[in-house]
N, C-alpha and C positions, 0 to 999 in steps of 0.2 A: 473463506477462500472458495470463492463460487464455481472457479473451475476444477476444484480438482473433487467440489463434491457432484458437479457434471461427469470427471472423467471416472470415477469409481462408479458412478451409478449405472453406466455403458457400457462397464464392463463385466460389473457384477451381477449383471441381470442381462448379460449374455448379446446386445446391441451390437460390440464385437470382441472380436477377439484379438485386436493388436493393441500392443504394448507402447505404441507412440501413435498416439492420433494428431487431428490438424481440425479447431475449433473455429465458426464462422461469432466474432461477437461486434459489436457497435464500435470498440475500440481497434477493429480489425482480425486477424487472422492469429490466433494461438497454439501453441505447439506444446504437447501435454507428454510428458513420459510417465507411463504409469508403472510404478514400482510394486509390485505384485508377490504376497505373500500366503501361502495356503489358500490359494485362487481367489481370492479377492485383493484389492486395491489398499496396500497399506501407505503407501505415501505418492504424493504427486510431484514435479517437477514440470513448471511450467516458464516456457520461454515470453517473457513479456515483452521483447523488443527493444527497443533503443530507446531511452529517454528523450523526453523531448526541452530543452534549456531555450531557448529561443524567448526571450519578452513577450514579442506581439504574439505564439503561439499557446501559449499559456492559459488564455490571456491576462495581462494586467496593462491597467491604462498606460502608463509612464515607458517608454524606451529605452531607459538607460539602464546601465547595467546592476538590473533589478535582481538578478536570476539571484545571485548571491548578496544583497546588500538594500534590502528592503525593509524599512526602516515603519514602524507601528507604534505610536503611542494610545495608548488605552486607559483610564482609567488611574491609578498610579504609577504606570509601568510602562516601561520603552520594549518594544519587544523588535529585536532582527530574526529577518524571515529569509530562507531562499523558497527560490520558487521551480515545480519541477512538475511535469507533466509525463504521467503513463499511462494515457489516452482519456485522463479528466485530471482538472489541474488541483495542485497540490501545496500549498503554503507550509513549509516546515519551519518551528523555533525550538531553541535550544533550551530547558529549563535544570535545575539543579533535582526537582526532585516531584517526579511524576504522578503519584500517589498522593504528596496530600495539595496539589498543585488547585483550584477552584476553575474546571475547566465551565462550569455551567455560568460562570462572572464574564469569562472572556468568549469563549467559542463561539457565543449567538451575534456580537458586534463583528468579530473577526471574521466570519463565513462571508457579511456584509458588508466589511469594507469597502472605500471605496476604488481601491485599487484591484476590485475585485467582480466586474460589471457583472459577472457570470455565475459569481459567488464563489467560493472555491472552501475546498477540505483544508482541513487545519489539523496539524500533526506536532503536537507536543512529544519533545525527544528528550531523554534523559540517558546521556552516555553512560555506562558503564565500566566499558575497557574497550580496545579495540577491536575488540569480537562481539560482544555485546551492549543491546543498545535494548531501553524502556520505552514504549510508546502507547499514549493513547491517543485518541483522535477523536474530532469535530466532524461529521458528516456533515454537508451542506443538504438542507431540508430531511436531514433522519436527525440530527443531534448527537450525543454520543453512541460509539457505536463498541464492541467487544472486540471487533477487527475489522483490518482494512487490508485487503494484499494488494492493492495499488499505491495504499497509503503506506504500507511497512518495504515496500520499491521506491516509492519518491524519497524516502526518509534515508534509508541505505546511500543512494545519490547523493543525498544533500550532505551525509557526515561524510562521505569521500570528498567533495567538493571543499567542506570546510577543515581537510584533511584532521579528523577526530576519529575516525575508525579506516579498518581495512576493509578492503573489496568483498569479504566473505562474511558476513555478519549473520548474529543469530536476535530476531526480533525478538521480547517479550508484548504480547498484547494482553489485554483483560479475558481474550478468548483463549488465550494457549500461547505456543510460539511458531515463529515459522524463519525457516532458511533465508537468506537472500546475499545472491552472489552479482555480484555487478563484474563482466566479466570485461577485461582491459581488452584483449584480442579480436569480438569482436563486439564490444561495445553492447551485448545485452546483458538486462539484466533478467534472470533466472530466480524463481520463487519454490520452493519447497517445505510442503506442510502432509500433515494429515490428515486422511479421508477417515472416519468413524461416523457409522451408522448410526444413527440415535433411536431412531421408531422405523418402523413401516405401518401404512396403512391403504385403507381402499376408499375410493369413491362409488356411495352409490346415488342414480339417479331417483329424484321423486316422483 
């Protein structure tokens, strides 16, 4: 979760000193509240915007109404996809069971579909109950990865859409877990994880 190991790092080494900042990133403008515990940054809450459902946005080649009913056959297996964009696009399917699922068989065709000119993330979901949801995911050019907080945002979307979970959900990833609230009011959705320190170190020159 990149932003919020940006917003603990600004805070706790003194960059500033408010509690909700306003980040400039490629996918736009982010809005960080930082949840602050014995003066450092115990958890973040980041507003990620409004998703983006749109076809041609996304993008994927075909018009029709892809978003939710995008249809992949692979290898033995028919896989349905929605498609969901939080400012890089995001292919999510539905599977029974995450863990012993053979993401390295499928993920490397699927990132290159062809209904996919751009490539796109791939988010294998394994429901749980409607509060909680299993996820790992296919990086387009990294492979698998331990987390995605765009990817555990598009995937939240996607089981509202295919009405299988509620608006407030808690992700499991291989890296931890993380909040995500998709808010009906006004249409954003809200990511909330933990910021922990793991090393510090120094640079020195030669």
């Amino acid at each position: 979760m990149g932003f919020a190991v940006f917003g603990k790092y600004v805070y706790d080494y003194g960059l500033t000193n408010k509690n909700a900042i306003t980040i400039e990133t490629l996918a736009g403008l982010k809005k960080l509240k930082l949840n602050v515990k014995n003066n450092k940054v115990d958890t973040v809450c980041v507003d990620m915007g409004e998703p983006i459902l749109e076809p041609k946005k996304i993008p994927v080649i075909s018009d029709e109404e892809i978003v939710k009913n995008l249809n992949i056959s692979l290898f033995d297996e028919n896989f349905k996809f929605t498609c969901v964009s939080t400012g890089n696009p995001h292919a999510i399917t539905f599977i029974d069971n995450v863990k012993e699922f053979n993401i390295e068989k499928y993920g490397p065709k699927m990132e290159v579909d062809a209904h996919f000119p751009n490539k796109s993330n791939i988010e294998f979901i394994q429901v749980v109950n409607r509060e909680k949801i299993k996820m790992r995911v296919w990086e387009r050019g990294s492979g698998e990865t331990l987390a995605c907080g765009t990817g555990a945002c598009a995937s939240v979307v996607a089981c509202v859409l295919n009405n299988m979970t509620n608006r407030n959900v808690i992700v499991e990833l291989l890296g931890g877990n993380l909040q995500i609230e998709w808010r009906e009011e006004d249409n954003h959705v809200y990511m909330t994880g933990t910021a922990t320190t793991v090393f510090e170190g120094e640079l020195e020159s030669i």
